[in-house]
MIFIRO-910427 format. One record per residue (C-alpha): residue in three letters; chain; x, y, z. Coordinates in steps of 0.25 Angstrom, whole numbers, m for minus. Example, Ala and Ser with C-alpha at 12.3 -4.5 7.8 and 13.67 -1.06 7.14 Angstrom:
<atoms>
<res=ALA chain=A x=49 y=m18 z=31>
<res=SER chain=A x=55 y=m4 z=29>
</atoms>
This chain:
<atoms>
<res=UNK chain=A x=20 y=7 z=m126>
<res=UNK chain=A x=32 y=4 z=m133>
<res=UNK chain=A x=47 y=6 z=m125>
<res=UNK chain=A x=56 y=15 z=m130>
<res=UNK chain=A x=67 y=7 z=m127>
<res=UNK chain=A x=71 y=m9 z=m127>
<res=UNK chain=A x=68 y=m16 z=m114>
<res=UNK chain=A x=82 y=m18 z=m107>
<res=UNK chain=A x=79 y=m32 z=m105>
<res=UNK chain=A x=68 y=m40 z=m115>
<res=UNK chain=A x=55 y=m47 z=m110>
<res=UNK chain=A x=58 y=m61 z=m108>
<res=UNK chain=A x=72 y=m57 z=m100>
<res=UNK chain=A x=67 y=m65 z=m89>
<res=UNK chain=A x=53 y=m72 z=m92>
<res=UNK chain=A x=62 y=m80 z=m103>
<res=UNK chain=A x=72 y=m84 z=m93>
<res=UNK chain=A x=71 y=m94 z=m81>
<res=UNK chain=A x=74 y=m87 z=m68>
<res=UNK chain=A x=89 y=m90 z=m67>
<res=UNK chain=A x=97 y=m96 z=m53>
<res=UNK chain=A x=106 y=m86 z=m51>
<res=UNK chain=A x=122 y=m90 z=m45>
<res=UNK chain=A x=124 y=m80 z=m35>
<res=UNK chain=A x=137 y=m84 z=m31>
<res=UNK chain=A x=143 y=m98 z=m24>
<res=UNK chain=A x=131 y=m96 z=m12>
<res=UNK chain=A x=120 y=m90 z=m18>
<res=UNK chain=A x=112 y=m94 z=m31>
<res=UNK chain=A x=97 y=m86 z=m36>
<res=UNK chain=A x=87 y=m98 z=m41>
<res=UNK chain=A x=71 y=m93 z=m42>
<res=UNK chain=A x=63 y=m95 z=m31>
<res=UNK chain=A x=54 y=m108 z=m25>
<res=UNK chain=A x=42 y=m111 z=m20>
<res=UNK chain=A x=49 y=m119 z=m9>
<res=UNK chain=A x=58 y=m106 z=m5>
<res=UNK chain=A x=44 y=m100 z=0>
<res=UNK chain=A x=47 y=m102 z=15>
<res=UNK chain=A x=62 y=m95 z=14>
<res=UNK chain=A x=54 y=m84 z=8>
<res=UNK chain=A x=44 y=m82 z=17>
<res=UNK chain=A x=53 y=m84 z=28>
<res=UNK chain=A x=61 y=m72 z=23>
<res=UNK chain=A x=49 y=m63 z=22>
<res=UNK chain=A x=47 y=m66 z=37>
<res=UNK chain=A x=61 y=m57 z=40>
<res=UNK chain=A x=58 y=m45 z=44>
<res=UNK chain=A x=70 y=m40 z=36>
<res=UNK chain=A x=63 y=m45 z=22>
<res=UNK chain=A x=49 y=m40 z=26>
<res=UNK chain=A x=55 y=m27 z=30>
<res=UNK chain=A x=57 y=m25 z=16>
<res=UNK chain=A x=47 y=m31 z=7>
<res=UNK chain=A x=32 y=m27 z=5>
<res=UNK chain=A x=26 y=m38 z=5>
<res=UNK chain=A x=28 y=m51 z=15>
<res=UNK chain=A x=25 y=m66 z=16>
<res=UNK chain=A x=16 y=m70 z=24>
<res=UNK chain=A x=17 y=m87 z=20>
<res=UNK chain=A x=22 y=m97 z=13>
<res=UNK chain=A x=14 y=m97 z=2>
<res=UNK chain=A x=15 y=m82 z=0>
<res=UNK chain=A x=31 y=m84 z=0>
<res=UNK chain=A x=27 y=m96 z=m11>
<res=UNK chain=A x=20 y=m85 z=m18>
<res=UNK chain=A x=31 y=m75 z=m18>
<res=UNK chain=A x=41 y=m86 z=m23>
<res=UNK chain=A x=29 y=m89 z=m35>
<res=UNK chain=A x=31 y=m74 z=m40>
<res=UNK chain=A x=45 y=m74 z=m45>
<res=UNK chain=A x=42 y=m83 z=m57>
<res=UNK chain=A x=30 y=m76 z=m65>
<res=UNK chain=A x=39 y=m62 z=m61>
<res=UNK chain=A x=50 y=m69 z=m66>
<res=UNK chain=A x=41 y=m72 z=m79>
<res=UNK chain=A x=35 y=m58 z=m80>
<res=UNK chain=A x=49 y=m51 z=m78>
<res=UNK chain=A x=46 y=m42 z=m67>
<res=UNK chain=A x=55 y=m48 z=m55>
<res=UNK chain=A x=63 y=m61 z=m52>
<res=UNK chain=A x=68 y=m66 z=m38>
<res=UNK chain=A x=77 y=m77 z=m34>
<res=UNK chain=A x=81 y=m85 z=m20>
<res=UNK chain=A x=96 y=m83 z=m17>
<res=UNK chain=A x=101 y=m97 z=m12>
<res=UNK chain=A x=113 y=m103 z=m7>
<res=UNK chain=A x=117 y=m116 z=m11>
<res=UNK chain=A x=105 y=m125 z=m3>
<res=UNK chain=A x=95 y=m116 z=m12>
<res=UNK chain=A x=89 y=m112 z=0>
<res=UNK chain=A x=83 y=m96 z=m2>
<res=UNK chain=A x=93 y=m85 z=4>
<res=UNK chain=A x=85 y=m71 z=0>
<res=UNK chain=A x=79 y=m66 z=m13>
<res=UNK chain=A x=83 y=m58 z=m23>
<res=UNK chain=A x=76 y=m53 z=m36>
<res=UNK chain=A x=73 y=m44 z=m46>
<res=UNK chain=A x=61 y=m35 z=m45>
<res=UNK chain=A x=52 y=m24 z=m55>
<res=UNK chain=A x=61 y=m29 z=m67>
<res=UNK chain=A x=59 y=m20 z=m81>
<res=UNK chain=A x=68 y=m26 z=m91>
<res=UNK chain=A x=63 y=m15 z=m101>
<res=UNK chain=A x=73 y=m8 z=m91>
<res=UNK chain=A x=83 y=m19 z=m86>
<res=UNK chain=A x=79 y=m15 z=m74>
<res=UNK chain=A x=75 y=m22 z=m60>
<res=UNK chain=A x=75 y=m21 z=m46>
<res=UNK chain=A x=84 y=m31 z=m35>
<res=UNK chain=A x=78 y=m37 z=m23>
<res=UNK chain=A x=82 y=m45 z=m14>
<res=UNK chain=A x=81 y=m52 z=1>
<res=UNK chain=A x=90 y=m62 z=11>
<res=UNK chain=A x=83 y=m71 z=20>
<res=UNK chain=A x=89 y=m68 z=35>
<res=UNK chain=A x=97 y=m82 z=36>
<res=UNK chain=A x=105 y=m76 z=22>
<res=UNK chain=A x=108 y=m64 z=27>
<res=UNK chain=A x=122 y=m58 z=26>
<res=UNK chain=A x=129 y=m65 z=17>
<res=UNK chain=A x=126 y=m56 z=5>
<res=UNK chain=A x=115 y=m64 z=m2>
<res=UNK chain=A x=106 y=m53 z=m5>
<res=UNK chain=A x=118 y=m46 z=m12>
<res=UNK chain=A x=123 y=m57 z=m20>
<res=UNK chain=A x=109 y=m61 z=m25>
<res=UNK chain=A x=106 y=m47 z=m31>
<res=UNK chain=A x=121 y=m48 z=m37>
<res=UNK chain=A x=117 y=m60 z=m45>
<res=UNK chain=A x=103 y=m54 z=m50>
<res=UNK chain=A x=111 y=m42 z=m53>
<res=UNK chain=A x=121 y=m50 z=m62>
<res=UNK chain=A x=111 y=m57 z=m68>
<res=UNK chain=A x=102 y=m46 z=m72>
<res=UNK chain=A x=112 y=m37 z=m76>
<res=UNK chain=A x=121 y=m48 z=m83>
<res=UNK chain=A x=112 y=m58 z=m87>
<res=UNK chain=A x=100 y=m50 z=m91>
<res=UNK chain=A x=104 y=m37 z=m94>
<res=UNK chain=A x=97 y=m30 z=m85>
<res=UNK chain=A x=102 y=m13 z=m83>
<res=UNK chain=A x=96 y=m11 z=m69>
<res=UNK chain=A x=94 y=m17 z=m56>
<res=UNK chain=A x=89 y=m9 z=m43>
<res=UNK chain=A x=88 y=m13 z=m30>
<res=UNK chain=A x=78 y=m4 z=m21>
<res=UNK chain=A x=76 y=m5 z=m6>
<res=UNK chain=A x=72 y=3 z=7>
<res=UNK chain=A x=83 y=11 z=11>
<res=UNK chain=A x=80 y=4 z=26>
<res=UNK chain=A x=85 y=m6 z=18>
<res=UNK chain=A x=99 y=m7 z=23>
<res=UNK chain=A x=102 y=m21 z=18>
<res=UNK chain=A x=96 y=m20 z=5>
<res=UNK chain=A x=105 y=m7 z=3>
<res=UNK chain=A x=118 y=m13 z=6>
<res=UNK chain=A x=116 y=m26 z=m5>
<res=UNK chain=A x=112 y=m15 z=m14>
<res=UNK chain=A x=125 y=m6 z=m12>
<res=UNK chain=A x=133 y=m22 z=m12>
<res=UNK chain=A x=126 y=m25 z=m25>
<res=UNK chain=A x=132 y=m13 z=m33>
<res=UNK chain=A x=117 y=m8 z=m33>
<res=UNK chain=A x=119 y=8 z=m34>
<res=UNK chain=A x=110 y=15 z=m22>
<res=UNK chain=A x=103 y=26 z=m32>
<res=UNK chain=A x=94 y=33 z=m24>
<res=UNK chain=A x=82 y=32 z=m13>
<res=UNK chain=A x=66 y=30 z=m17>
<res=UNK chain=A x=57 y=39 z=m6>
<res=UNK chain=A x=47 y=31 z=1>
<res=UNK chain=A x=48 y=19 z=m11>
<res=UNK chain=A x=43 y=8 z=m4>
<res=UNK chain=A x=35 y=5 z=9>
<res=UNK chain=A x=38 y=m7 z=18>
<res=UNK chain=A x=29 y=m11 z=30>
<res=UNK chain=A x=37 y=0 z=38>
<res=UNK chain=A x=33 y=12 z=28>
<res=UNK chain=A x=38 y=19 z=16>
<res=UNK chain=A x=53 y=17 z=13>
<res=UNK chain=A x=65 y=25 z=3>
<res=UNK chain=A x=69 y=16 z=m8>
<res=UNK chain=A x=85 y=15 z=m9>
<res=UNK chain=A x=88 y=12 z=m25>
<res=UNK chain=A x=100 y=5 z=m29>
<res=UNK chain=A x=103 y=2 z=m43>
<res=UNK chain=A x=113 y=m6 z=m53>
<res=UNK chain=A x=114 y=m7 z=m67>
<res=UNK chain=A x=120 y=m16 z=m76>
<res=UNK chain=A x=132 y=m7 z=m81>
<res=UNK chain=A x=134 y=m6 z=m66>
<res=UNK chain=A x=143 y=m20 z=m67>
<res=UNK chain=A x=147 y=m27 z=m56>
<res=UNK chain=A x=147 y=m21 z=m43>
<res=UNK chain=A x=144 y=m32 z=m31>
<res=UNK chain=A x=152 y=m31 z=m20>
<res=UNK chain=A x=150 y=m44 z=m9>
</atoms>
């Protein structure tokens, strides 16, 4: 069936590209993920805090080798992206990425996780202020969401820093291993400008 509209963003927006290293700040930098970054990855799936709010786990190495190996064909077919934020001996801090992207809307959701050691010291916050940028600014994206269990203190609060506007609650939305959880959405468009506050 034929759209009734343009797509926001054309096919090829991603698949014709590399995936970029994105600058962060003077710390922290984005670059795609390794097949050598498969034991920092599966050790972060073994914290508690990371399992709690996930549906799926990493039982070995090889399955943390497989999770890595994804990012490029989903890169390819323009449905997510994920990068490693490190600090300046490349060594992976936490994840962030863009999930269940629709250029025909511009439109994609943030996620995002900080291993134990990196903790504190606003990585997860600045990552998604850098995919934010350069969605908006470099691709043209209109909207980005970020959605998480409202148990979800922590994700909340680098939500509300990111300028990401909370919109509303999701009933029973997802189910983690300890049952069925509400959804807290929060949203930014591009025309929002910038809003970060470190």
């Amino acid at each position: 069936m034929p759209l009734l509209v343009d797509p926001a963003l054309p096919p090829g927006t991603l698949s014709n590209l590399e995936q970029p290293h994105l600058r962060v700040d003077e710390e922290l930098r984005l670059r795609p993920w390794r097949a050598s970054d498969a034991p920092m990855v599966q050790a972060a799936f073994e914290c508690p805090s990371i399992q709690r709010w996930h549906v799926r786990r990493l039982d070995s190495l090889d399955e943390s080798v497989e999770w890595i190996a994804q990012w490029e064909p989903r890169w390819t077919a323009e449905e997510a992206v994920s990068w490693a934020v490190v600090a300046s001996d490349d060594e992976p801090l936490g994840q962030v990425g863009l999930r269940s992207i629709s250029l025909v809307e511009g439109d994609a959701g943030l996620s995002y996780w900080v291993a134990p050691a990196a903790r504190g010291r606003g990585v997860a916050a600045r990552a998604v202020e850098a995919v934010r940028e350069w969605a908006f600014d470099e691709l043209g994206f209109n909207r980005l969401g970020i959605q998480h269990s409202i148990a979800n203190e922590a994700s909340c609060r680098i939500a509300g820093k990111t300028g990401f506007v909370l919109e509303g609650t999701l009933r029973q939305a997802i189910r983690h291993a300890d049952g069925w959880h509400d959804w807290h959405l929060h949203g930014r468009v591009r025309s929002d400008g910038a809003r970060f506050t470190s």
